[in-house]
Residue, then its C-alpha position, 0 to 999 in steps of 0.5 A: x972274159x966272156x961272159x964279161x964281154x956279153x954283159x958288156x954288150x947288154x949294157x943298155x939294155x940293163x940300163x934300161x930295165x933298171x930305169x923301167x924297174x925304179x918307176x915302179x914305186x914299189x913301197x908296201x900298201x894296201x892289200x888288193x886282191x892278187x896283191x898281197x903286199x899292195x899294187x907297187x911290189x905286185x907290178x916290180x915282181x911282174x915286171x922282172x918275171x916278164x922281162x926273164x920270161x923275154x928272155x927265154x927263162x923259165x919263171x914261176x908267180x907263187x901268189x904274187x909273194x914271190x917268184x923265181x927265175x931258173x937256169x939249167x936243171x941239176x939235182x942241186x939248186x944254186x939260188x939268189x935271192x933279192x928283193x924288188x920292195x923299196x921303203x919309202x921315198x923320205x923327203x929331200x931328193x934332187x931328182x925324183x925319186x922314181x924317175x931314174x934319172x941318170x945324171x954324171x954316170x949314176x942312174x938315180x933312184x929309190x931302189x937303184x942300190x937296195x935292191x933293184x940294181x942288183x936284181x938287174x945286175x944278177x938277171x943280166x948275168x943269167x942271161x951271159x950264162x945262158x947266152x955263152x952256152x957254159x956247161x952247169x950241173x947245177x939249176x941256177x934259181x934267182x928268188x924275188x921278194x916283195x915283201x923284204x923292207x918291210x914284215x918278211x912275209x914273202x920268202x916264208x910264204x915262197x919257202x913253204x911251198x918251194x924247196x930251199x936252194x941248196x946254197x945260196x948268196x943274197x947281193x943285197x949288202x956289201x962285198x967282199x963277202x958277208x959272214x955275219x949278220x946281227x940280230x934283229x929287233x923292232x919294238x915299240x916303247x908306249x906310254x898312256x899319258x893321263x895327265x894332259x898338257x895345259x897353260x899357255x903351252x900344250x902340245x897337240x901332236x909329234x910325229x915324224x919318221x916312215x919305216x923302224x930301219x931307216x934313220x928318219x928325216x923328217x918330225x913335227x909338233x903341232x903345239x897350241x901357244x898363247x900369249x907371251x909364250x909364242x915368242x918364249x919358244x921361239x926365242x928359246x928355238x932360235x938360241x937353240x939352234x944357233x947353238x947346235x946348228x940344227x935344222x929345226x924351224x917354227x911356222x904359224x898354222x892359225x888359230x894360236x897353233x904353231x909347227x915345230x918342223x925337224x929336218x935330219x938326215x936319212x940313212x940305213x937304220x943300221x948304219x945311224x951314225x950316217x944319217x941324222x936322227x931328226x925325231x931325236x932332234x926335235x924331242x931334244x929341243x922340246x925338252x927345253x920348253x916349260x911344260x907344266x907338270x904333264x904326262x907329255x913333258x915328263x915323256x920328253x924328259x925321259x926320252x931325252x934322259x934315256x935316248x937322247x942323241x944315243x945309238x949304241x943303247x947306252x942310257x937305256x940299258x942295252x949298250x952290248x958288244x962283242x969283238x965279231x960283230x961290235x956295237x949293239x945299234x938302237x935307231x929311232x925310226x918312228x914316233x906318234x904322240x897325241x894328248x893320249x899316248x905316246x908311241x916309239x918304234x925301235x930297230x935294234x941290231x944286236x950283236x952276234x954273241x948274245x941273244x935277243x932276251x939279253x937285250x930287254x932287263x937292262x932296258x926294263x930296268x932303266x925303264x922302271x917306274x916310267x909308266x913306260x911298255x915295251x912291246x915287242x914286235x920282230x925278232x930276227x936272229x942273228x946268223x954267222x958262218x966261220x970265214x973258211x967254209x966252202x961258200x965263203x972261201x969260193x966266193x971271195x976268190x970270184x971276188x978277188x980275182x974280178x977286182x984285185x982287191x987282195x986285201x979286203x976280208x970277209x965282214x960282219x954288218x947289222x943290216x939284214x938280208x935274206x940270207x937268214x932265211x936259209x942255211x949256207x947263205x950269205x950276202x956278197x955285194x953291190x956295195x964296193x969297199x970305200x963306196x958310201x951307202x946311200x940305201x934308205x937316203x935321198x938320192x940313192x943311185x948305183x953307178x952304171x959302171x957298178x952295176x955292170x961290175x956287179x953283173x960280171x962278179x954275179x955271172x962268174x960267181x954263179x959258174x962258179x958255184x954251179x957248174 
């Protein structure tokens, strides 16, 4: 109770720092000099490192990769890891993005749930620990990343010249705890378009989406029209969506050229039956078009015959699942297509039991003789720790005896967390049993009473763990 209390006091000050936190757009540019990652997750790791350093902790910059922020002294380390990155802000929001605006008792913004609210959260419970002068043996490490969202060169990086916490939990996901994670892969399906679109119907352009694992909401295609065709398509648009009450739109740009605008909606690219898939939307609707025989339309027509509105990898060849971990997940995150290629990028969560070389035949052979090239990018394995091991078993108790909850058991998800990058590491938390998961989406928020939640959970946890 006492280190409820203390947080409990500190909360305007976590508030706060979470607002300053979310004005940082931390979304990953440019190389700078100093700034591996770009200017926005520079300034985020600075600010957390400057803010513990207020605080009276000791903190260590390695490169501007990452750093860390310690507690106690010990032979043993107890480490946190989380990431101060954010994807990008998408379209759509009701307030801004990087404003952290609060409005109805939830601080709103990109990052507020993923991942920057509970790098405040865990920050804060620090401190109580330091604070309320509780007795640990072990050093209690809190790692920042700044690279996690997007290629995960940052904690490699960090681990190559830092030793490993000795365990470690990465609140970057859902409580009660997080057993498992499936495996990760991004890809991408290219195909050369030799034979250019013609007649009064040629498509110049499609593009739409901004990272592989978000749900995108956004896509366009710039098309050339001429003569009766113009408003052939739009006929054949407005039929379309009376039909599936889709969001898609025609607009005029001059010069005989109109824009076929798809509105979806985001969401976590391993959860994408919470968003809508507007690339998928759009490509559906182009496959209702009249190309004449040309490379783009026979592209939409295979990606409509082999992905379609599918996200369990169905048709394409890679619909697995096991009993712990479920459904493969293929989510189309990003698309390119000019007069001269086409170019998809693929998230894929596969499940626990199988390995990444058993996902690619069955999609090579439902590719076959398509002309299409799948190239592989990232292969992150999966990760399973059985429900009674020590780790698992200490943090569910903190979980419980803080919320009550006896019911809820410990979980597998497709999401992806640093908990993969060192062993005796899950994820545990923010995201409560029955809240939605609004990470990667418009309008992403943490409530403050959750944020404070998580805060107590993370100080008791951390006692626990290292005392």
């Amino acid at each position: 109770m006492e280190l409820d209390r203390r947080i409990e006091s500190y909360r305007e000050d976590m508030i706060q720092s979470l607002q300053e936190l979310i004005r940082i757009r931390s979304v990953e540019g440019e190389p700078r000099e100093n700034m591996p990652f770009g200017e926005g997750p520079y300034q985020a790791l600075n600010y957390m490192l400057n803010l513990a350093k207020s605080m009276g902790f000791q903190t260590l910059n390695v490169d501007n990769y990452a750093g860390h922020i310690d507690l106690g002294s010990g032979e043993e380390t107890v480490g946190i890891l989380v990431h101060v990155d954010v994807v990008p802000e998408g379209e759509g929001w009701t307030y801004p993005p990087y404003g952290g605006e609060i409005h109805d008792g939830k601080i709103y913004g990109r990052g507020a749930i993923d991942d920057k609210g509970p790098a405040i959260a865990v920050l804060y419970a620090m401190k109580a620990i330091q604070e309320s002068g509780l007795s640990i043996s072990k050093k209690v490490r809190m790692i920042l990343g700044t690279n996690e969202e997007t290629n995960w060169e940052d904690i490699p990086y960090y681990l190559e010249r830092v030793k490993k916490p000795d365990l470690a939990f990465v609140p970057d996901a859902d409580f009660p705890v997080i057993h498992g994670e499936k495996g990760i892969l991004v890809l991408d399906l290219k195909k050369k378009l030799n034979q250019p679109s013609k007649g009064n119907l040629v498509l110049e352009k499609i593009q739409g989406g901004n990272a592989p694992n978000m749900v995108p909401d956004a896509c366009t295609a710039v098309l050339l029209v001429e003569g009766n065709i113009r408003q052939d398509v739009e006929n054949i648009l407005r039929n379309f969506v009376k039909e599936t009450g889709w969001d898609l739109s025609l607009k005029d740009i001059g010069s005989g050229k109109v824009v076929i605008s798809s509105k979806g909606k985001s969401a976590h690219g391993s959860t994408p039956e919470k968003g809508i898939n507007a690339i998928s939307q759009l490509m559906k609707f182009l496959g209702e078009l009249p190309f004449e025989d040309c490379g783009v339309g026979e592209f939409i027509r295979i990606y409509n015959r082999h992905i379609g509105m599918e996200y369990y990898g169905e048709s394409i060849g890679c619909g697995f699942e096991d009993e712990i971990s479920g459904k493969l997940i293929f989510n189309v995150g990003m698309i390119y297509v000019d007069e001269k290629e086409a170019a998809v990028t693929v998230n894929i969560r596969y499940p626990i039991t199988i390995s990444s070389q058993e996902v690619y035949p069955g999609m090579h052979q439902s590719l076959k003789d398509t002309g299409i090239e799948i190239i592989e990018q990232e292969d992150m394995k999966p990760i399973y720790i059985p429900e009674d091991h020590e780790l698992i078993q200490k943090l569910m108790q903190v979980y419980r005896e803080k919320t009550g909850d006896m019911k809820s058991k410990p979980i597998v998800i497709g999401g992806g967390t640093y908990a993969r990058a060192i062993e005796n590491a899950v994820a545990f938390g923010p995201l409560f049993p029955g809240q939605p998961g609004v990470e990667h989406q418009k309008d992403e928020y943490i409530s403050i009473d959750s944020l404070l939640q998580c805060a107590k959970i993370y100080a008791e946890a951390i006692y626990q763990l290292a005392k």
